[in-house]
C-alpha positions as CSV (number, residue, x, y, z in Angstrom):
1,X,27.4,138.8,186.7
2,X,28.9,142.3,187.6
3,X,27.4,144.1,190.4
4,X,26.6,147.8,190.8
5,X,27.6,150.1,193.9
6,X,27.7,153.6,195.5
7,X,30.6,154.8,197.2
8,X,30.3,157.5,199.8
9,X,32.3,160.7,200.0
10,X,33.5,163.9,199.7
11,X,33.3,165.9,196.2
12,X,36.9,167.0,196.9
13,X,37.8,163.6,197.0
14,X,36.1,162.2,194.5
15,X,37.5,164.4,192.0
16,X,41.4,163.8,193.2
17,X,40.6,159.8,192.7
18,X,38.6,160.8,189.4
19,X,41.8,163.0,188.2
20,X,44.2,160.0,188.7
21,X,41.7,156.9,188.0
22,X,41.4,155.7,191.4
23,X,38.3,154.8,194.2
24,X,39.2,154.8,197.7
25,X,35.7,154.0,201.0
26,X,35.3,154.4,204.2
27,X,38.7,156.4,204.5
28,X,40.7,154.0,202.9
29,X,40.0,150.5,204.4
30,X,40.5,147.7,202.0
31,X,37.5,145.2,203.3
32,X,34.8,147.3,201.9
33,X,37.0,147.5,198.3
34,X,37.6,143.5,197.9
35,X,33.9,143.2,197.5
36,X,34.1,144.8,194.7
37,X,35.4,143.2,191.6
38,X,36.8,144.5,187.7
39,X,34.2,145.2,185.9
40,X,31.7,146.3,188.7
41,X,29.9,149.8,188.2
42,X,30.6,152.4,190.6
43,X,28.7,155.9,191.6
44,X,30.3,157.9,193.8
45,X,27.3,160.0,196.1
46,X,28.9,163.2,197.9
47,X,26.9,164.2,201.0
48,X,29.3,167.7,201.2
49,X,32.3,169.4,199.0
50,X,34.7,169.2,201.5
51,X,35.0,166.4,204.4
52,X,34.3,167.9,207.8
53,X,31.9,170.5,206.1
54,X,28.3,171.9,206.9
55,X,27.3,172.0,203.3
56,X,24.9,170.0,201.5
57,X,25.8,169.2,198.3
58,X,24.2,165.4,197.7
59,X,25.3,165.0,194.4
60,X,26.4,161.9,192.4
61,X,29.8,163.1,191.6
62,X,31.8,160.2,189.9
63,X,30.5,157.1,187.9
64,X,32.7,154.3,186.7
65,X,33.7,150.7,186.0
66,X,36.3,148.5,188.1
67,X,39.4,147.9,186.0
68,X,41.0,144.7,186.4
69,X,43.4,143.9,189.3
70,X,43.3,144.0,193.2
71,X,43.1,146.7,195.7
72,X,46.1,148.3,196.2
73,X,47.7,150.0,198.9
74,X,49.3,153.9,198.2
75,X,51.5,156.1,200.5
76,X,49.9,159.2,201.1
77,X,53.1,160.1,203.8
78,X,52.7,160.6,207.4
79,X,52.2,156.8,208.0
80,X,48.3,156.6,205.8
81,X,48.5,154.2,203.3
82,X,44.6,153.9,202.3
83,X,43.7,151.0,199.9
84,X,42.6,151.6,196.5
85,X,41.2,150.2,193.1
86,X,41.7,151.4,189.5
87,X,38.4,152.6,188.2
88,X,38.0,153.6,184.4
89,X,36.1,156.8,185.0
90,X,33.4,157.8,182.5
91,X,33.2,161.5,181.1
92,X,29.4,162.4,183.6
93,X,28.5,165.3,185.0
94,X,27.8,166.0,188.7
95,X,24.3,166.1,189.4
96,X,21.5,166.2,192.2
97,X,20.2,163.1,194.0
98,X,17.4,164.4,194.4
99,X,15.0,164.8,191.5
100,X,16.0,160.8,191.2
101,X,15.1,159.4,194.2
102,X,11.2,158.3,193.1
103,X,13.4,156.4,190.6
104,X,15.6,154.8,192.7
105,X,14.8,151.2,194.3
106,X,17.1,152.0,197.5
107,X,15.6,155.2,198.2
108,X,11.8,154.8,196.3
109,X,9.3,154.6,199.3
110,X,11.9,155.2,201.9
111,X,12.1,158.5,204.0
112,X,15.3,157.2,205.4
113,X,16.8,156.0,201.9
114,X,20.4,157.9,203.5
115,X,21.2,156.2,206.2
116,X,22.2,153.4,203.9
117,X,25.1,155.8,203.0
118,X,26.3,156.2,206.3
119,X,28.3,152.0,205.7
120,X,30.4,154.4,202.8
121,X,29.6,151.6,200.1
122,X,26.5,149.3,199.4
123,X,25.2,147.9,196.5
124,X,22.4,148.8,194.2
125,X,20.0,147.5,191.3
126,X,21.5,147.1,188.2
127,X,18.4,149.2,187.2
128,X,19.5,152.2,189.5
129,X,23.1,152.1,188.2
130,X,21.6,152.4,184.6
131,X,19.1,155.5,185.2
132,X,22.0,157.5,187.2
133,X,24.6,156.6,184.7
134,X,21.9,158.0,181.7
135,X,21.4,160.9,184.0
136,X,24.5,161.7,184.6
137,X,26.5,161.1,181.0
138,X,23.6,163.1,179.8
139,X,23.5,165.9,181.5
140,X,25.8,169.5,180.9
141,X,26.7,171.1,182.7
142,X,26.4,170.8,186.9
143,X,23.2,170.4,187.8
144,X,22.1,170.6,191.5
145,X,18.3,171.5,191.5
């Protein structure tokens, strides 16, 4: 049974892996990515645009399945080497978190439904990975109401 997950990060960086078919957490450590196996369902959440910023953007920015192999290790220079996996990324818009989160069994009920995203990857309901995939594959263009 394949298992469904947010990731947690920056848009800027969620595009760069999304350009080259890649997922990097929690600033590139590889425990958090050998839970996840090929053919999981990913969503990436992005709290800001850029890392270190003040802006709110808390969008769902990238959604995608685990393509087969294990994490990886790339070379970014200057000595960081952050882990990775292959993701097949799907052609989805970015949109709000928001106007979903009455929908959402982490975040239904639950005033505090972010500091979940705080661990930079936990799983969901395969329920929740269906309604933001629908959301977001049906949706053009950006849409952060």
């Amino acid at each position: 049974m394949h298992k469904s997950w947010i990731a947690v990060a920056s848009a800027e960086h969620v595009r760069i892996g999304r350009a080259n078919g890649f997922m990097q957490v929690c600033h590139g450590k590889g425990g958090p990515l050998r839970r996840i196996s090929p053919g999981d369902q990913v969503a990436y959440y992005s709290p800001v645009e850029k890392l270190g910023a003040k802006d709110r953007l808390q969008a769902i920015t990238a959604v995608g399945i685990v393509k087969p192999g294990a994490p990886y290790q790339a070379d970014m220079g200057g000595g960081f080497r952050p882990f990775r996996r292959d993701v097949a990324w799907s052609d989805a818009a970015e949109i709000a978190i928001r106007p979903l989160l009455g929908s959402l069994a982490f975040a239904c009920d639950n005033p505090n439904w972010g500091y979940q995203l705080r661990f930079g990857l936990f799983e969901i309901e395969a329920d929740d990975m269906e309604l933001i995939r629908h959301v977001a594959t049906a949706q053009r263009p950006l849409l952060l109401a």
